[in-house]
Backbone and ligand atoms as CSV (ligand in chain L), in Angstrom:
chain,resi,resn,atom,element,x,y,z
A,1,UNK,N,N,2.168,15.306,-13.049
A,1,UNK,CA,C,1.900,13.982,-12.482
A,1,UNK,C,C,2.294,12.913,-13.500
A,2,UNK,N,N,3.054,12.283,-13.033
A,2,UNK,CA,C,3.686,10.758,-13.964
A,2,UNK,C,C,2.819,9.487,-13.832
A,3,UNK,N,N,2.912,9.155,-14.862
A,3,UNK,CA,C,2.176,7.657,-14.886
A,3,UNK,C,C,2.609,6.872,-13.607
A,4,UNK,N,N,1.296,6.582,-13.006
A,4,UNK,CA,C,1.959,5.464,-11.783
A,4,UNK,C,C,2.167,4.098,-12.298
A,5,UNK,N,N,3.058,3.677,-11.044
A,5,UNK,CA,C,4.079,2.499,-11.365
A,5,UNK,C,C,3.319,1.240,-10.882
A,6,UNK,N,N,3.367,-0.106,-12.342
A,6,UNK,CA,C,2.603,-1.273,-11.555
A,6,UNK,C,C,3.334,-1.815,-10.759
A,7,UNK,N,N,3.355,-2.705,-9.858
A,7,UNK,CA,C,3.465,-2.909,-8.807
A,7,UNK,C,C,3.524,-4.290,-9.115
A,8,UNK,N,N,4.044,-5.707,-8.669
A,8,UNK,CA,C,3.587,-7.066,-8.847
A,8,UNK,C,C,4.045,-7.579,-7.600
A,9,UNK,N,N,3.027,-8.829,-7.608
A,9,UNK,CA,C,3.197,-9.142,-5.968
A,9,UNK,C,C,4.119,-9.231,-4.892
A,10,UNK,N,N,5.466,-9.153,-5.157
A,10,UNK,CA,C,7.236,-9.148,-4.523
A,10,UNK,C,C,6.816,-7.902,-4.166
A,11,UNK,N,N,6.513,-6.957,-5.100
A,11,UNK,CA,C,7.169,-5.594,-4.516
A,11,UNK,C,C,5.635,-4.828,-3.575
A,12,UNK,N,N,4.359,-5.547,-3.865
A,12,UNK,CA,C,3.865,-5.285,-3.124
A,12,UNK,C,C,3.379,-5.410,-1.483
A,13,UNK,N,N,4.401,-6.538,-1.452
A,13,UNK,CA,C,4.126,-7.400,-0.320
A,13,UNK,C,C,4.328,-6.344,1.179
A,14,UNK,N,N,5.715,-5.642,1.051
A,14,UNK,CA,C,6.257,-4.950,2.373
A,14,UNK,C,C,4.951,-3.823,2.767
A,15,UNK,N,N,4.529,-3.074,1.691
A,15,UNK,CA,C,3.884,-1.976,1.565
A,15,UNK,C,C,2.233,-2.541,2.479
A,16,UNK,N,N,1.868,-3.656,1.502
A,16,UNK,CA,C,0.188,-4.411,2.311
A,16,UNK,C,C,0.926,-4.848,3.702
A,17,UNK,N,N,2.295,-5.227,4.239
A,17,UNK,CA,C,2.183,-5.737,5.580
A,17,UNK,C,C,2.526,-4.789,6.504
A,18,UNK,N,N,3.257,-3.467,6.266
A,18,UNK,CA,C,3.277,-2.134,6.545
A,18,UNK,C,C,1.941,-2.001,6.866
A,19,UNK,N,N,1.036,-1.708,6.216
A,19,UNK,CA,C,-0.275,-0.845,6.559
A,19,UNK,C,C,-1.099,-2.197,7.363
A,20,UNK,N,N,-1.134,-3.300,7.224
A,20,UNK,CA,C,-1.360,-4.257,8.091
A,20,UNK,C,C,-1.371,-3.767,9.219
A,21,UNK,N,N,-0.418,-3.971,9.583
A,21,UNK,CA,C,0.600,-3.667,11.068
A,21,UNK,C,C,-0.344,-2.606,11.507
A,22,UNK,N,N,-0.064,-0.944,10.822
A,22,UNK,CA,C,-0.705,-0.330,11.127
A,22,UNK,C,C,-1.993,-0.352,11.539
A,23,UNK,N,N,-2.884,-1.198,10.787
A,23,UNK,CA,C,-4.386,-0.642,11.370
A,23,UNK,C,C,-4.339,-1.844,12.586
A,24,UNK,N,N,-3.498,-2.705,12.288
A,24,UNK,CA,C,-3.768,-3.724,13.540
A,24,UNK,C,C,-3.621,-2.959,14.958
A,25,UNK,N,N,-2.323,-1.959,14.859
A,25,UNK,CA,C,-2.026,-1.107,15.804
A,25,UNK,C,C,-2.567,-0.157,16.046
A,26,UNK,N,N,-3.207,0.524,15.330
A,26,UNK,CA,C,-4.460,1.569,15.539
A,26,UNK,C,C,-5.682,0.924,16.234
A,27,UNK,N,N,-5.934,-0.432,16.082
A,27,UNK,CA,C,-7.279,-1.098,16.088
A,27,UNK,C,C,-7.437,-1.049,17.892
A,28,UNK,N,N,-5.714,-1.628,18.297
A,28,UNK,CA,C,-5.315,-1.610,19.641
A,28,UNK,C,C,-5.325,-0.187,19.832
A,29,UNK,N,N,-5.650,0.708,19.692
A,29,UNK,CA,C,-5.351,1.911,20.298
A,29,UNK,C,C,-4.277,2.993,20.484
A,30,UNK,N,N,-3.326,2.041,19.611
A,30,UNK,CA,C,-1.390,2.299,19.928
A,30,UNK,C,C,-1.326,3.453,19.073
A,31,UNK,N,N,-1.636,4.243,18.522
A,31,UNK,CA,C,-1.887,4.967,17.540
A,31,UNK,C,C,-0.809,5.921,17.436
A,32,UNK,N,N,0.024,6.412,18.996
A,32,UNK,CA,C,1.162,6.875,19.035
A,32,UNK,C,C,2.570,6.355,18.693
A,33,UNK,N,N,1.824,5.172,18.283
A,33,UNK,CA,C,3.160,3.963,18.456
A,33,UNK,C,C,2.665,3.280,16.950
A,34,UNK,N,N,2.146,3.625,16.595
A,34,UNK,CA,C,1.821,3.561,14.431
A,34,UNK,C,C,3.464,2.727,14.084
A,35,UNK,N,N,3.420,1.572,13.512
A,35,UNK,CA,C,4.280,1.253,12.713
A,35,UNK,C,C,4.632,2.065,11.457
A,36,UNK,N,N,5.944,2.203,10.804
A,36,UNK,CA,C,5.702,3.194,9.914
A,36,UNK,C,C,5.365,2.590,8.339
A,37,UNK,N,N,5.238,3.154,7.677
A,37,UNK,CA,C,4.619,2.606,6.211
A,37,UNK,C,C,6.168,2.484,5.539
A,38,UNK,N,N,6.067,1.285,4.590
A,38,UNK,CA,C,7.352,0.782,3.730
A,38,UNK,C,C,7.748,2.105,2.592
A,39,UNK,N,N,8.623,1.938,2.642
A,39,UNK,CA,C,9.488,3.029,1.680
A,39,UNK,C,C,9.112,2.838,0.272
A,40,UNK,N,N,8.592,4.035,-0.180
A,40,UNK,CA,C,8.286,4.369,-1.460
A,40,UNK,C,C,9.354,3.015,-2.600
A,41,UNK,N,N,8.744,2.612,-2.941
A,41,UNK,CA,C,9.458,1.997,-4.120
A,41,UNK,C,C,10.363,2.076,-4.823
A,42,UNK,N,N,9.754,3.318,-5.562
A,42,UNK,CA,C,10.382,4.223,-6.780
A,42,UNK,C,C,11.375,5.194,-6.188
A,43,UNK,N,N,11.439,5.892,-5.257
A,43,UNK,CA,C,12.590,6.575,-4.235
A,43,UNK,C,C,12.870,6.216,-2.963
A,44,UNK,N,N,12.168,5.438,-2.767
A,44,UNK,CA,C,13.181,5.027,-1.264
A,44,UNK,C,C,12.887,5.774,0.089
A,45,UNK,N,N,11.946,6.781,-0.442
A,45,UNK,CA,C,11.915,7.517,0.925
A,45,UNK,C,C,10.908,7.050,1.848
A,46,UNK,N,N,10.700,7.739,3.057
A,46,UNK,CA,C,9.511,7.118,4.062
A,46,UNK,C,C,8.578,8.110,3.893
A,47,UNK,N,N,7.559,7.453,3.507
A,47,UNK,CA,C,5.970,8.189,3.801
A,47,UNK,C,C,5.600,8.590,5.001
A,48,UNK,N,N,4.592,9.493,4.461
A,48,UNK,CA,C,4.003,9.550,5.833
A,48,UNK,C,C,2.607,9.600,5.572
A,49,UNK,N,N,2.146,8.921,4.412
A,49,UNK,CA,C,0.711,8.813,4.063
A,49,UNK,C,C,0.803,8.067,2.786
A,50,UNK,N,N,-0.229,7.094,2.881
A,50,UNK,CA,C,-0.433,6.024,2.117
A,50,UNK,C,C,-2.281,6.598,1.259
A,51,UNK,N,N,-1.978,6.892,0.115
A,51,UNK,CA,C,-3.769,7.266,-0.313
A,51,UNK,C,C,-3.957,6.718,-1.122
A,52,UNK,N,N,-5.503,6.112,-1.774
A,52,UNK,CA,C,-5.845,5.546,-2.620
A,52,UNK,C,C,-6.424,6.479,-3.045
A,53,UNK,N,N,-6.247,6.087,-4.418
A,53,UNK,CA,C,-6.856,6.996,-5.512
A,53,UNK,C,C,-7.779,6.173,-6.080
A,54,UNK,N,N,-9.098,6.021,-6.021
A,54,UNK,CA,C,-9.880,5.020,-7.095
A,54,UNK,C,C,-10.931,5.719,-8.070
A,55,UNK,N,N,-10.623,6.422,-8.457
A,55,UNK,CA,C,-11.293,7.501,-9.468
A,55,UNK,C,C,-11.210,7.829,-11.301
A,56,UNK,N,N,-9.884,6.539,-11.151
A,56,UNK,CA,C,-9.534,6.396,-12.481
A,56,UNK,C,C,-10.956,4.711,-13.016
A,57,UNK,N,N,-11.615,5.217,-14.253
A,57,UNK,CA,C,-12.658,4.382,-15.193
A,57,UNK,C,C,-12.091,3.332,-15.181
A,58,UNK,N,N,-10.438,3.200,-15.832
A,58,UNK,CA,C,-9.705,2.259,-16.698
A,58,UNK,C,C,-9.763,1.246,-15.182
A,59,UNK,N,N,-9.239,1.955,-14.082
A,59,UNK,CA,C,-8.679,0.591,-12.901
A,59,UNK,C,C,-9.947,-0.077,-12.734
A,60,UNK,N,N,-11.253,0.697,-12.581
A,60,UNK,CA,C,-11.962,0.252,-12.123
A,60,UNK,C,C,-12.167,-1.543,-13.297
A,61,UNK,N,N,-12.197,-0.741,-14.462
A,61,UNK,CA,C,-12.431,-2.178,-15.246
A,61,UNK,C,C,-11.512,-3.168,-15.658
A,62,UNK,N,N,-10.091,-2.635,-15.015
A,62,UNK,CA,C,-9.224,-3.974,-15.103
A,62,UNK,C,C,-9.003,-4.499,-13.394
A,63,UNK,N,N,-9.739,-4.147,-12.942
A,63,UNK,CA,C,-9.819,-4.737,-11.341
A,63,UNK,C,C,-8.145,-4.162,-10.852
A,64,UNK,N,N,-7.397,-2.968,-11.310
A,64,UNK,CA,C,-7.001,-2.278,-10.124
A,64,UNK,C,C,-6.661,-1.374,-9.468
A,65,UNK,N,N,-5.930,-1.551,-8.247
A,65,UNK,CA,C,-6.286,-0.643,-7.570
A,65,UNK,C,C,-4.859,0.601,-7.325
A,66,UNK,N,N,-5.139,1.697,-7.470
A,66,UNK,CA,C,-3.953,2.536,-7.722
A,66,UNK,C,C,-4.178,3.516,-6.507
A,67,UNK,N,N,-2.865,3.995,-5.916
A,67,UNK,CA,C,-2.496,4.537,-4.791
A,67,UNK,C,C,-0.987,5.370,-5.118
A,68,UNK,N,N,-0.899,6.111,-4.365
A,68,UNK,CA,C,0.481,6.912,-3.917
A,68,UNK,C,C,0.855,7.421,-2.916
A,69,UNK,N,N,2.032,7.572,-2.690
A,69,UNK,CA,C,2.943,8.218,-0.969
A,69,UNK,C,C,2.510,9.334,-1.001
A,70,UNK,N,N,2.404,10.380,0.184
A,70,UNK,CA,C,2.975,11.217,0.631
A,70,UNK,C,C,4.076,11.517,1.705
A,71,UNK,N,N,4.693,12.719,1.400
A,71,UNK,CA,C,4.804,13.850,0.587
A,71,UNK,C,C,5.403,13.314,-0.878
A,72,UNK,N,N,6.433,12.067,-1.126
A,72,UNK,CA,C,6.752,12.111,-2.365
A,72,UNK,C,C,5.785,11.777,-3.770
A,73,UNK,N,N,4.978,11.990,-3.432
A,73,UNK,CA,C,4.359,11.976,-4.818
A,73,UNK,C,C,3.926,10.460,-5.643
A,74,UNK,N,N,4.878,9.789,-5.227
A,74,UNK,CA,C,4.962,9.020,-6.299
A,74,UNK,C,C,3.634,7.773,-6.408
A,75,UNK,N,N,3.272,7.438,-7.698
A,75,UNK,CA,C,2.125,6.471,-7.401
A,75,UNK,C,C,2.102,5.247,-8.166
A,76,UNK,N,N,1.199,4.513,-7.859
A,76,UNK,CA,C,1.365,3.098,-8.228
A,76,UNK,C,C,0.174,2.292,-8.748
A,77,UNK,N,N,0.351,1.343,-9.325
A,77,UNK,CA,C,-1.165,0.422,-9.376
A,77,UNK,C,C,-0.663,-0.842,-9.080
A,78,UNK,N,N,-1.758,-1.862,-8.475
A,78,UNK,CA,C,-1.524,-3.008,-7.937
A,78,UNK,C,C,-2.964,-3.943,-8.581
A,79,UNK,N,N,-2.599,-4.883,-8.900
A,79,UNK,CA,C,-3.848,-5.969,-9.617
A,79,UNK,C,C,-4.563,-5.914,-8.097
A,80,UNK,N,N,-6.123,-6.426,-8.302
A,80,UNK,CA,C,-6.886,-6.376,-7.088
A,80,UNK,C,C,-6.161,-7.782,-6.387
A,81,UNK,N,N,-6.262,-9.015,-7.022
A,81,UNK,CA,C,-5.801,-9.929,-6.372
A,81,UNK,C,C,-4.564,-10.646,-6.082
A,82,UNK,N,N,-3.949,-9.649,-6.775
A,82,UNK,CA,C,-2.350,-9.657,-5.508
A,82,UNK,C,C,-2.353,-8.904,-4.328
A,83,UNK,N,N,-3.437,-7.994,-4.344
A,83,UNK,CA,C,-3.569,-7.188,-3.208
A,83,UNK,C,C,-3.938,-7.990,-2.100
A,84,UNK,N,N,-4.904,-8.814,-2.731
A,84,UNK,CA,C,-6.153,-9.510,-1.899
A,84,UNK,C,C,-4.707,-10.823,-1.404
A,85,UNK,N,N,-4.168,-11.273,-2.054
A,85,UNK,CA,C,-2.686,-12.624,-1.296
A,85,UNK,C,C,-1.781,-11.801,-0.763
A,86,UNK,N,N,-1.492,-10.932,-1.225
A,86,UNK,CA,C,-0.530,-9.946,-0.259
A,86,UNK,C,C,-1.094,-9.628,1.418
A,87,UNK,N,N,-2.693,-9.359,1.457
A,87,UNK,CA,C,-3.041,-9.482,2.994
A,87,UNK,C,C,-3.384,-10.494,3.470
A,88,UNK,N,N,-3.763,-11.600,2.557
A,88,UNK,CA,C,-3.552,-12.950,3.411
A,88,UNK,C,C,-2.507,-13.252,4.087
A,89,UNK,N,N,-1.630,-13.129,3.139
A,89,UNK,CA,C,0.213,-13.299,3.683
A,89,UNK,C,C,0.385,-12.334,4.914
A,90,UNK,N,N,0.210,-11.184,5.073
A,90,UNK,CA,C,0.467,-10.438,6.092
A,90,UNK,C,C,-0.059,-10.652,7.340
A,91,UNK,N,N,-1.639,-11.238,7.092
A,91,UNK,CA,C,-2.522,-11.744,8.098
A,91,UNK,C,C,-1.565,-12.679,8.406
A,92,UNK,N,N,-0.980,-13.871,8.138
A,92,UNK,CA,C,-0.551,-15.132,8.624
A,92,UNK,C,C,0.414,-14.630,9.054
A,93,UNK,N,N,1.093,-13.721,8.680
A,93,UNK,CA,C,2.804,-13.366,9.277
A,93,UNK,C,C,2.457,-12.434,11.042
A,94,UNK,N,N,1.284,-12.337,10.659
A,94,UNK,CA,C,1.587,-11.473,12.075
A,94,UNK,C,C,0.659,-11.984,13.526
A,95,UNK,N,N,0.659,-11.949,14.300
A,95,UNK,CA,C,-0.663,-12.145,15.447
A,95,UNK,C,C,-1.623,-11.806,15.780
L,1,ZN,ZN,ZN,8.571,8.181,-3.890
């Protein structure tokens, strides 16, 4: 397992309005019809699972929050409050 990758608010933006979408579309029921999650960063590929990992001491005390794709592996950390303007932004972009 490799050190996950920080993340800053540009590159986090697609990924928070990706999973947006999603639960907005789950919320409706569409669940067959799931928007898909933004392409891994670091390879490019499409997920098919978005997980948070919050089990690491250190994130907890620099406020953040670290996650990775599946199947590729790869993982990331994101400051809490770019997370937190990244779903404002997504909230306003969508209906
Ligand atoms: Zn990847």
């Amino acid at each position: 397992m490799t050190e996950p990758t920080p993340l800053d608010r540009e590159q986090l933006q697609p990924i928070v309005t990706a999973v947006h979408l999603r639960e907005t579309a789950a919320l409706l029921g569409l669940r067959v019809l799931l928007p898909p999650l933004a392409p891994c960063p670091t390879c490019g590929s499409q997920p098919t699972e978005l997980v948070v990992n919050s089990d690491h001491p250190a994130h907890f005390l620099e406020d953040r929050v670290a996650f990775g794709f599946r199947p590729c592996g790869h993982t990331f950390t994101a400051d809490s409050e770019d997370l937190h303007k990244a779903y404002n932004a997504a909230r306003r972009e969508t209906p």
